[in-house]
N, C-alpha and C positions, 0 to 999 in steps of 0.2 A: 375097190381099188385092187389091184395085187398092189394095187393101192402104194401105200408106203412104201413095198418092198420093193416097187420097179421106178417109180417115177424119178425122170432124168436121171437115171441112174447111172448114166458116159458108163456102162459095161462095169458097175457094182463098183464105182470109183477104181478100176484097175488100172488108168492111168493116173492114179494119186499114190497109190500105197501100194510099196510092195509086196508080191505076194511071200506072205508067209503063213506058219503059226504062229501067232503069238501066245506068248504067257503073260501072266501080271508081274512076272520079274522085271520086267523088262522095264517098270515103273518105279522099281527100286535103283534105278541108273542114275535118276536125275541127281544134279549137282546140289548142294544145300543153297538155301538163300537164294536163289537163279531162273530165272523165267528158265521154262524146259518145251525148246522146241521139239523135240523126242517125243516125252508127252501128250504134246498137244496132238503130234502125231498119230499116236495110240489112240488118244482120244475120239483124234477124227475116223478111224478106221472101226470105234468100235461105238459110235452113234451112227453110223454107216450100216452096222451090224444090228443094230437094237431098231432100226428103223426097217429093217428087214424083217425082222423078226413081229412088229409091230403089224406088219401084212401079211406074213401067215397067221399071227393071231384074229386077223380080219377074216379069213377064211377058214377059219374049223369047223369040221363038219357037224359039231355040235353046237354051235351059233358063234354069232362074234364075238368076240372076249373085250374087244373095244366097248362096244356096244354094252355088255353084260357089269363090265365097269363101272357105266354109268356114259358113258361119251354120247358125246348128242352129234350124228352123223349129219352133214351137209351135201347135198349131191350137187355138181356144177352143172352153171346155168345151159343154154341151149348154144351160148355163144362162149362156151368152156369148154365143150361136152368133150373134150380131148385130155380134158383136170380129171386128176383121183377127185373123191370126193375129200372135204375137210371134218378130221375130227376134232371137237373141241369139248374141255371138260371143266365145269366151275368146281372150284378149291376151296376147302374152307378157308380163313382168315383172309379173306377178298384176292384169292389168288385162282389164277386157272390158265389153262394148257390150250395150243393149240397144235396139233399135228398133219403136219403137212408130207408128200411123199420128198420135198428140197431141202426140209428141216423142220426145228422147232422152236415156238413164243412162248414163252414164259412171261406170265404180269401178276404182278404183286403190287396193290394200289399204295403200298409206303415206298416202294422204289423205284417204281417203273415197268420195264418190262428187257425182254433181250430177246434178240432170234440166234438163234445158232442154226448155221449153215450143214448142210447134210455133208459136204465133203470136206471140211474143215472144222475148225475149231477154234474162231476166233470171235467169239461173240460179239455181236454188236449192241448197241443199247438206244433207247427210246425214254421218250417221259412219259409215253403213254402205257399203261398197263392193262390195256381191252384194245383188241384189235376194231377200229371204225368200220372198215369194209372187208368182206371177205378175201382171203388171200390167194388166191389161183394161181399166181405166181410171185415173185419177189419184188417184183413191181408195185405190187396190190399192199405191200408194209407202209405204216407207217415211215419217215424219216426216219434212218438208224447209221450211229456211229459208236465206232471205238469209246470206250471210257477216255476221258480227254484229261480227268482230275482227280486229283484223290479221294472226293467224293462219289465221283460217280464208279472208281472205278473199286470202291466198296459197296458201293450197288451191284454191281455186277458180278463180284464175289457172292454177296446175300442172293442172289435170282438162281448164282447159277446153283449155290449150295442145296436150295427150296428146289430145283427141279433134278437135281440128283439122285434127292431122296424120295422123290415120287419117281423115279424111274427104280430105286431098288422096292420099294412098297409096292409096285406094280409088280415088280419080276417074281416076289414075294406072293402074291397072291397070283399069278398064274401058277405057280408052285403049285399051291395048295388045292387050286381047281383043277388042275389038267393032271397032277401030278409029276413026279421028277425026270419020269421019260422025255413028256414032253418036249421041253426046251429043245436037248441034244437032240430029238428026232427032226422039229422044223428048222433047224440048222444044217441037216445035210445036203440039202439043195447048193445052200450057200457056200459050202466048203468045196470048191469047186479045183482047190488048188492055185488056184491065180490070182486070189486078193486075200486080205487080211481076212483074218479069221482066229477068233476067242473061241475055247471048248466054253461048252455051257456053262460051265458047274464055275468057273472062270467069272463068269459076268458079276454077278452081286460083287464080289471082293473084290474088282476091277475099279465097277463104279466108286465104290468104296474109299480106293484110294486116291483115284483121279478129284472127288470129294476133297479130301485131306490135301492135293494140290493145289485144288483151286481154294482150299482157304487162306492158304499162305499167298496167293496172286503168281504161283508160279504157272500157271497154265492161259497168264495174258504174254501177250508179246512185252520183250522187255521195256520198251517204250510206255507202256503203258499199267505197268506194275506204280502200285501208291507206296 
């Protein structure tokens, strides 16, 4: 792929997000108790970012990091051949990942499953927890809506909380393999000036707190806060 890092990418979301820097301050704004469109904001600008950064770690010249993880690589078919290919990775406690360059599935066979969209961040939700057919494009999901109840839409708190934290355990171990350079180095492509943009060192503590949002249900739309 550059995989992750380009697919449908409408120009690195620059017509979503304004260009700026961001900080993680910026996630100490939200109001208490309150769905925070802001957030989700940030949110979306920086799975945006971490899905870029997911395709330069596809292309290090010292192998794939995807790969080296463990992800079990998909290449699309002859009548796709225009698809990144699909990463996807089994979880312990029957959960696992799939990554796509329009977003990401999260399934956990006690709740379900959720796709969160590459240029947003409004998760959607499924009963199913294993993707049936390969996903090539968003078409290829299972049915997915909105948390509609206050069960599910504590489902979708536990999915998104479980894929959070493998995305800072992931970021945590590129750390340690590539070392601290890394990160900030395949980020300056990105910093282009014209879309959102997290210093590296930013990322973990980012994820961290958006974590800590989504368990309070402020980073669903207020409509669908339990």
């Amino acid at each position: 792929m550059g995989e992750l890092a380009g697919a449908n990418s409408k120009e690195g979301a620059e017509s979503m997000q304004d260009s700026c820097v961001a900080t993680i301050d910026q996630l100490s704004l939200c109001p208490e108790r309150e769905s925070c469109e802001q957030a989700r904001t940030f949110a979306a600008g920086l799975l945006n970012q971490q899905l870029w950064c997911w395709g330069q770690d596809i292309k290090h010249p010292k192998g794939n990091l995807l790969l080296e993880f463990g992800f079990q690589r998909t290449s699309p078919p002859d009548e796709q051949k225009n698809c990144a290919s699909m990463y996807r990775l089994e979880l312990p406690c029957d959960q696992r990942i799939v990554l796509r360059g329009f977003g990401v599935f999260f399934g956990d066979d006690r709740h379900g499953g959720i796709f969160v969209e590459r240029f947003g961040f409004s998760p959607q939700l499924t009963s199913q927890s294993t993707l049936d057919t390969d996903a090539w494009s968003c078409e290829d999901l299972p049915p997915m809506k909105p948390p509609g109840n206050e069960k599910q839409a504590i489902a979708c708190r536990l999915l998104m909380l479980s894929l959070i934290e493998w995305i800072v355990d992931y970021e945590r171990y590129v750390r340690q393999r590539r070392g601290p350079a890394y990160r900030p180095a395949s980020l300056r492509q990105w910093n282009n000036g014209k879309r959102f943009y997290l210093p590296a060192e930013q990322m973990m503590p980012a994820w961290r707190k958006i974590s800590l949002l989504s368990a309070s249900g402020r980073l669903l739309p207020a409509e669908h806060v339990a």
